[in-house]
N, C-alpha and C positions, 0 to 999 in steps of 0.2 A: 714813018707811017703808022707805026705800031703806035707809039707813043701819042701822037693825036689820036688816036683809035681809042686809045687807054684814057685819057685826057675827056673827051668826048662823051665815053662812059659815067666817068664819074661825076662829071657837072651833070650828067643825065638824072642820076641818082640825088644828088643835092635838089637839083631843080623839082624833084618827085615828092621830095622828105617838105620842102616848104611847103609844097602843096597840099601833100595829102594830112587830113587829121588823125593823128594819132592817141594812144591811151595818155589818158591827164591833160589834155587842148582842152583848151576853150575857143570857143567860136564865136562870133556877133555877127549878124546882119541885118540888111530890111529889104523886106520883099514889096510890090506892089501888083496889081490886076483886078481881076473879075469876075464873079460869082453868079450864076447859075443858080434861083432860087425856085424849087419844088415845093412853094410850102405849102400846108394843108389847112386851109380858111373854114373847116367845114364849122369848127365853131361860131365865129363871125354870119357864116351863112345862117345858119340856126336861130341867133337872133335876128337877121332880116327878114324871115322871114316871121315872125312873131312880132314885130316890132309895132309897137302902138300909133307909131308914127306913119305904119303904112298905109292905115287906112281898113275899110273893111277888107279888099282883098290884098294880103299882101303881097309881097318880093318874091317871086318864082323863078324858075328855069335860071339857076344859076350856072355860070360857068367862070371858071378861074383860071389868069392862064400866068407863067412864070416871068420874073423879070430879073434883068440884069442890074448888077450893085455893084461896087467897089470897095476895093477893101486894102487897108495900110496895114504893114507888119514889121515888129520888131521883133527881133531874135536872140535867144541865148542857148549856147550847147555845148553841153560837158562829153568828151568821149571818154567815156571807161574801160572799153579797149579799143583797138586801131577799128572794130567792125559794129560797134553796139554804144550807141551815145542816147544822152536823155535832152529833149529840146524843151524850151518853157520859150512861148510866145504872148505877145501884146498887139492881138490884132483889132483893128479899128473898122468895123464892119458898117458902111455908109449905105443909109436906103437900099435896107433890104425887105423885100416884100413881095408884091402880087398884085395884078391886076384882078378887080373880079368884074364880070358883066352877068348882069339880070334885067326880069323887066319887072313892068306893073301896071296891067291892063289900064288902068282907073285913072292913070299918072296919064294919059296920052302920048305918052312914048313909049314904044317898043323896047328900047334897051338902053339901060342905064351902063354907065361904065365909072369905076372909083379907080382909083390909083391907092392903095394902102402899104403903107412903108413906115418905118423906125427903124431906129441908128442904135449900135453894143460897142461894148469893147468885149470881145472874148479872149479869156486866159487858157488856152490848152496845153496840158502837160506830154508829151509825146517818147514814145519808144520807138526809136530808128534802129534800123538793121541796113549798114552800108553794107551789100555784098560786093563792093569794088574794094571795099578795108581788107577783108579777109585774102585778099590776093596782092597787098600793097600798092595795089594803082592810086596813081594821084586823081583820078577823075572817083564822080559819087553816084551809087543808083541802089536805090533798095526802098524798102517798105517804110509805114511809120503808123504809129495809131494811139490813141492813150484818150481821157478823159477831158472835157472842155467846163467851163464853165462861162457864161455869158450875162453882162451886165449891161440891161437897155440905159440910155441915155436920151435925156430928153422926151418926147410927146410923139406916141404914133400919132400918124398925120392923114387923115384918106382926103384926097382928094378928088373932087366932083368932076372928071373931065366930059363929061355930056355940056353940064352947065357952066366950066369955065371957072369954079370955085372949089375954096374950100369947105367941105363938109364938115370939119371939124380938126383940133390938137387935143386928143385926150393924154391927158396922165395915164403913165405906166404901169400899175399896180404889181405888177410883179418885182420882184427884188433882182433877181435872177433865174436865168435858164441852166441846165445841167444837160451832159449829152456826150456823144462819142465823135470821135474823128481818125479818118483813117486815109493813108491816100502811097501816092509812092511819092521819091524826091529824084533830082538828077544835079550833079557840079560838075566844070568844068575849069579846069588852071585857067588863069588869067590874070596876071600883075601878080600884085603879091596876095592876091587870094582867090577865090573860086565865083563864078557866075552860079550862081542858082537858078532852079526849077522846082515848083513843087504843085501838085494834081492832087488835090482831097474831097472829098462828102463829109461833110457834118448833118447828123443827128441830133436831135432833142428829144429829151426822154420826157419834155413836162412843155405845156405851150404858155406864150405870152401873154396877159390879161390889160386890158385896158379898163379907167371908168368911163365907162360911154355915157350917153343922154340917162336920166332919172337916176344917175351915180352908182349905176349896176355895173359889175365888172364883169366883161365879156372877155373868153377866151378868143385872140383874133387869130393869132396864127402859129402854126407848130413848124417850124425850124427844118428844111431839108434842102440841102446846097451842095452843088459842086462849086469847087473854085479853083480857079489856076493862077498861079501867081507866077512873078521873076521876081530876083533881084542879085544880091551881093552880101558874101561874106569875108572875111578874115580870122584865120585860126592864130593864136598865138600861145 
């Protein structure tokens, strides 16, 4: 009995050492989910409400409200010790943006509704703090946070849903976005590597510019998201 006892133990311990990441692992995986976008249109509203196009009175009583996006991730993570590793991700951040609604006396309708959205890939560099490392457990939960960088792709897009059209594809004038990210992560043993979780907010320190109508670039939206993702890793 002793002996299966003993037995027992040590494949427990084996079973633990695959699991958990230790100093000098490398890691890969890809997460997938959904974001939560906060952002702040106030520049976009600023030109509709100016806008030449509106007529003598323009665009008023705005209100902007949050939408849901989706987002693809690839992953790489160096542990430099068993409790403190650096992650560099490739996330693919799909239609993200904001609903905005306004009206316009003059227009005959009460309220206008746009749908405004564009697509990044963001690069963020990240500082993890596993506090499950620091106790040897094979399972993962601690903080993370480090600096992003963000590259749109393609033409923000607003589209008219009052009228069932688009309002326009402008060009992106911005090169990139800069900004922070901060969030917690969670892993779980599973096969031969670990189920992921991971809860963040992203910030932008600088907002988005499109060329609009007359080739003016308008700032349309500043960057503010939660998102949660899943997916799957392997340390080796």
């Amino acid at each position: 009995m002793k002996r299966i006892l003993i037995l027992a133990c040590v494949f427990s311990v084996i079973a633990a050492n695959l699991h958990a990441q230790t100093a000098g692992q490398f890691s890969i995986g890809a997460r997938f989910g959904a974001a939560m976008g906060f952002n702040n249109p106030s520049g976009f509203q600023d030109e509709m409400r100016t806008w030449p196009g509106a007529g003598v009175q323009n665009f008023n009583d705005f209100v902007d409200q949050p939408s849901v996006n989706f987002n693809f991730t690839g992953t790489v993570n160096y542990a430099i010790t068993n409790w403190f590793s650096l992650q560099v991700e490739l996330n693919f951040m799909v239609s993200q943006g904001y609903d905005l609604i306004f009206s316009h006396p003059t227009s005959g309708q009460t309220s206008i509704l746009l749908d405004v959205d564009y697509h990044s890939i963001d690069i963020p560099l990240l500082f993890r703090l596993n506090l499950f490392g620091i106790t040897g457990s094979p399972n993962a939960f601690g903080i993370q946070a480090g600096p992003h960088i963000s590259i749109p792709i393609g033409r923000a897009e607003i589209y008219d849903d009052t009228r069932g059209g688009y309002l326009g594809r402008f060009e992106i004038s911005t090169a990139a976005t800069f900004g922070f990210t901060a969030g917690i992560f969670a892993g779980i043993p599973l096969g031969p590597g670990r189920v992921v979780g991971d809860l963040r907010f992203i910030f932008d320190t600088n907002a988005v510019e499109m060329n609009f109508f007359d080739n003016r670039d308008v700032r349309f939206m500043e960057r503010r998201a939660l998102l949660f993702t899943v997916g799957y890793e392997i340390s080796f």
